[in-house]
N, C-alpha and C positions, 0 to 999 in steps of 0.2 A: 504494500500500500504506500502511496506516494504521499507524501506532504499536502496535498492539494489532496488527493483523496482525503486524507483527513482529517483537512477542515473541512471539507465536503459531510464527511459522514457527523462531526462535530456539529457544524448548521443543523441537517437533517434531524437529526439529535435534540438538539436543540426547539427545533419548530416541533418536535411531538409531545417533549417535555411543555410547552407554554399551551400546545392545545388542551393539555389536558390541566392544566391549573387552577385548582380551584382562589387560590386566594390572591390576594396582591403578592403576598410574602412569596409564594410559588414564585410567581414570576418573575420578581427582583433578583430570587436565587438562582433561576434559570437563565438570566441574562447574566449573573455576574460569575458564574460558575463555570466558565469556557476553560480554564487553566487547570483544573481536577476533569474534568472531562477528556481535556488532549491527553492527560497521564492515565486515565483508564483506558481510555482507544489504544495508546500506545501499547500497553499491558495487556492487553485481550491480542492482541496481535504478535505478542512478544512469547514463543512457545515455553522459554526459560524464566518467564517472568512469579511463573510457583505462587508464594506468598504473597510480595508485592502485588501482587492484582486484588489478591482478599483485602490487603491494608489499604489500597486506596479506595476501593468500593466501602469500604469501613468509613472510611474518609466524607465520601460523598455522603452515605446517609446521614453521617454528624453534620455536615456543613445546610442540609438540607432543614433540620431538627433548627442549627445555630441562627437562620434565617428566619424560624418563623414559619416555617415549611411546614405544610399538611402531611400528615400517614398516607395518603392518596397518590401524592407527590412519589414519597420515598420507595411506596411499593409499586410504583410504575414505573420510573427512572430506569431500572435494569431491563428491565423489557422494552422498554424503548432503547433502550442501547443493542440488542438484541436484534430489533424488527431494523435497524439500520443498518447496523450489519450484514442484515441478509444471514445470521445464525440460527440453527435451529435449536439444539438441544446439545451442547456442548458440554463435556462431563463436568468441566468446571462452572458451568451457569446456575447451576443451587447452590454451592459453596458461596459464589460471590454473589449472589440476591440476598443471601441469608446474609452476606457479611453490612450490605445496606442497611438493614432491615437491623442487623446489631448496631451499627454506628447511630442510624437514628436514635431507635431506644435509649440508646447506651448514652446522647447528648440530652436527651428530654430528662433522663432520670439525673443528670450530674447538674441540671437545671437548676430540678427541684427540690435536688438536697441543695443548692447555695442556694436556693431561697428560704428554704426551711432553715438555716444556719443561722441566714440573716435575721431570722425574728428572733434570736438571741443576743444581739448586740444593742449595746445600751445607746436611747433611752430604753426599747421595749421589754429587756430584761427587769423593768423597775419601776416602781411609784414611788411619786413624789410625796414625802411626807410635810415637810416644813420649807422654809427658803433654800438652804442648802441641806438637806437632808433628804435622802430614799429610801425606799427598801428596796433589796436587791434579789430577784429571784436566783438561785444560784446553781443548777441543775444542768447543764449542756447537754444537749443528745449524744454528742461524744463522750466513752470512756476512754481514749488514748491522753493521757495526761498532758503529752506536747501541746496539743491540741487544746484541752482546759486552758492549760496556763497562758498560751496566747490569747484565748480569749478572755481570760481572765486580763490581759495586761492591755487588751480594747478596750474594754470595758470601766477599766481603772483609768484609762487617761483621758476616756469621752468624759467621764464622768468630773475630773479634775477639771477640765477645758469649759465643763458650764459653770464651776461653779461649785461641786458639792466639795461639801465638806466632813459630812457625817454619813455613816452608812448602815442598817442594818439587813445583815444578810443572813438569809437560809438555805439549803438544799446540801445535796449531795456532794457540791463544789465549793462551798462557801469558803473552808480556809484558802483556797487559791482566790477568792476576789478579795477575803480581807486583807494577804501577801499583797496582791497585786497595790492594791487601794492604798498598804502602806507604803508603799515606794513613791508614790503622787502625792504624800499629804493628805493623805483620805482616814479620819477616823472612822475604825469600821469595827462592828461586832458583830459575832454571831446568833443566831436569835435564835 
């Protein structure tokens, strides 16, 4: 396949992916996604290419998830790379649809844990009790301790940076906010 084929079959590619998009996001991702495209043509063409083909279709369905992209999207994307081709049933065509199909996934859920992380960084970890006083829930969904203590030591300097001065805290992690709390200036107890 030549250079010119394919961008040839990249376009082609291209125009089935936007026919079938459902959302704006779809499409932005379709249009901006030509450069992981030419590296999966590349690799579907490339008999030595083994893993690399999985990793970049891996690749595509996260960047598909990272956009905004529809399930609709992600699980058509390989088949349309497929119908362009002019491939039928290649023994590596379920390995690398399934590897789309993991990358999406695999970017929705790495999502949704930083956004569940983030509703424990302070303020939302805390009520305000007095001017400079809270109470600090103290509990992370994480047990890896690195982990606490960094948030612990967010936690401690949002908190210094408004203003508190007093703290009480509970949970499962509490001596890591009251540590963190005292390296800021933060009088902190446990409750």
């Amino acid at each position: 396949m030549t250079l010119d084929d394919e961008t040839a079959a990249i376009d082609r590619w291209i125009a089935a992916d936007l026919a079938a998009a459902v959302l704006p996001a779809d499409r932005t991702f379709v249009v901006e996604s030509a450069g992981v495209r030419a590296l999966v043509v590349g690799l579907v063409r490339d008999p030595a290419a083994g893993d690399e083909l999985f990793d970049a279709c891996a690749v595509l369905g996260g960047l598909v998830a990272a956009h905004g992209g529809s399930p609709t999207l992600a699980s058509a994307t390989f088949e349309h790379l497929l119908q362009t081709l002019d491939l039928r049933a290649p023994p590596w065509a379920s390995p690398a649809r399934a590897a789309v199909a993991e990358g999406f996934a695999r970017a929705i859920l790495d999502q949704a844990l930083r956004e569940s992380m983030a509703a424990w960084e302070f303020p939302h970890c805390s009520v305000p009790l007095e001017e400079d006083a809270v109470a600090v829930a103290a509990t992370h969904p994480s047990r890896d301790l690195e982990t606490v203590n960094e948030w612990a030591a967010r936690v401690a300097q949002s908190a210094a940076l408004r203003g508190i001065r007093r703290a009480i805290v509970s949970g499962r992690d509490a001596q890591s906010i009251v540590d963190a709390m005292a390296i800021v200036g933060i009088r902190a107890v446990i409750a």
